[in-house]
N, C-alpha and C positions, 0 to 999 in steps of 0.2 A: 377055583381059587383066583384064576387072573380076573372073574370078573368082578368079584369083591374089592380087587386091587382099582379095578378103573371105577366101580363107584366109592371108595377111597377118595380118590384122585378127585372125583365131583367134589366131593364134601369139604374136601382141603381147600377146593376152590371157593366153594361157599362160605367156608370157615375165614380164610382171607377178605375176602369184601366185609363180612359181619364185624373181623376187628379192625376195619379199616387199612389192611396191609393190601390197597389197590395195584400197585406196582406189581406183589407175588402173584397175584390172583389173574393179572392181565397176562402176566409170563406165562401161566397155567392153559388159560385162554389158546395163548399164542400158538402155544407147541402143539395143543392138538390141533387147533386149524391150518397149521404148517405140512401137519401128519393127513389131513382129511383127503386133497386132492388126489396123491398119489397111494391113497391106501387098498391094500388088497381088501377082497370083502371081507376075509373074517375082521380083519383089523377095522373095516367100517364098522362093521355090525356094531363092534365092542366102541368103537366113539361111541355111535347116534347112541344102542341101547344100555349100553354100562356109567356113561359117561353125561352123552349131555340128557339124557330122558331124567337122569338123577341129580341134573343141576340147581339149584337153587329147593331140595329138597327141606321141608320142613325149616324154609328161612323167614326168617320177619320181613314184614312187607319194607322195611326199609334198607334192609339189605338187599333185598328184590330191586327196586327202585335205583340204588347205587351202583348194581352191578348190570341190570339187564342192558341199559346200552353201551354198554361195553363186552357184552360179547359180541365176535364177530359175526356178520350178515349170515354166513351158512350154517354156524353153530343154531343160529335164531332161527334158521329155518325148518332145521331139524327138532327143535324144540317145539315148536309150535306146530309142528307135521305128526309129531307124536299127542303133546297136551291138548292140541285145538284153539291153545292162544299164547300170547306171549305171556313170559312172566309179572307183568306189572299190565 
């Protein structure tokens, strides 16, 4: 169930950028790269695999575009360490 919850959490995020609510979406952003450094593993696992691997899932490329540089540096790195490229 919690990991549904955290890609939830992805989708909300995704969902933000697509209706242009940038501000919620960055907050979304925020908290979990606030949460990243000092996470224990399982609480990593469930960022990098519930979370950002489900980021910008089935979004329009122009949502893509809006939001990718705006996530932050390590969120990106873990994205791209799972898909093999950035989102846009």
């Amino acid at each position: 169930m919690a990991t549904s919850k955290m890609e939830e959490f992805a989708n909300a995020t995704t969902q933000a950028f697509s209706s242009g609510n940038i501000a919620l979406a960055q907050s979304y952003l925020d908290y979990i790269n606030e949460k990243l450094p000092n996470a224990h593993p399982k609480e990593f696992e469930f960022i990098d695999v519930y979370y950002v691997e489900h980021l910008f899932w089935q979004a329009s490329q122009k949502t893509k575009e809006m939001g990718w540089p705006l996530v932050p540096t390590k969120l990106q790195s873990l994205y791209v360490a799972f898909h093999g490229k950035p989102a846009v």
